[in-house]
C-alpha positions in Angstrom: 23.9 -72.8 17.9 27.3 -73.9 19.1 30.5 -73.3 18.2 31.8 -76.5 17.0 31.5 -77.7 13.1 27.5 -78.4 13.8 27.1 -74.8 14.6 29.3 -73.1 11.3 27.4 -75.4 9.3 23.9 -74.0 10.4 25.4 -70.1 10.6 26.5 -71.1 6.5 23.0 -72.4 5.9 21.4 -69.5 7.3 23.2 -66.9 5.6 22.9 -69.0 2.0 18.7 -69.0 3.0 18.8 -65.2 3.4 20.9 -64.7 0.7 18.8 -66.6 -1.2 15.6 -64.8 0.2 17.1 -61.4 -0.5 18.2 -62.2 -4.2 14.5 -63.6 -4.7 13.0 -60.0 -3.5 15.3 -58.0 -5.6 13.7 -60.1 -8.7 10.7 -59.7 -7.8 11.3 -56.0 -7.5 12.8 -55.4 -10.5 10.4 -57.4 -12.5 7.5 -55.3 -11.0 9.5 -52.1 -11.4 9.8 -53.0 -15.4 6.4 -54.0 -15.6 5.6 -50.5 -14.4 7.9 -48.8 -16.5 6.5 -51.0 -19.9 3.0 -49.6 -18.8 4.1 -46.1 -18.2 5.5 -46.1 -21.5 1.8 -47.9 -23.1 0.0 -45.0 -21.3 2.5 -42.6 -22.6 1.9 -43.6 -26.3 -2.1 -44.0 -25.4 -2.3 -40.5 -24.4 -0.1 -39.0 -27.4 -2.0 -41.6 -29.8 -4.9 -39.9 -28.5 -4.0 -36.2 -29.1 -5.2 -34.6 -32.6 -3.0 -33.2 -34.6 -2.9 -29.3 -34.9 -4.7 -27.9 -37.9 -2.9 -26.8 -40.5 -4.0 -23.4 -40.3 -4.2 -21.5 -37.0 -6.9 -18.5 -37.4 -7.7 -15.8 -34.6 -11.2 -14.7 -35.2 -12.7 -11.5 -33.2 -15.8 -10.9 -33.3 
């Protein structure tokens, strides 16, 4: 890569690919990461779904 017009051109197109390269992985990433989060949240609701609910009455019995 030279230093004349030839060579700015290809250092511009480079940093516009890795720019583009980096922008495209932080997607990705933040797409996965709310994918995780909505099924963190389905589990959450699963497992409290899933939970009876206390009895009405609460008695100690000794024998």
């Amino acid at each position: 890569m030279g230093f004349g017009v030839e060579g700015i051109v290809a250092a511009s197109m480079s940093m516009k690919a890795a720019q583009l390269q980096q922008d495209y992985s932080y997607a990705l990433l933040k797409k996965t990461m709310d994918s995780a989060a909505d099924q963190a949240i389905s589990l959450i609701n699963d497992l409290a779904a899933a939970v009876p609910a206390p009895p009405q009455y609460n008695f100690d019995v000794w024998a």
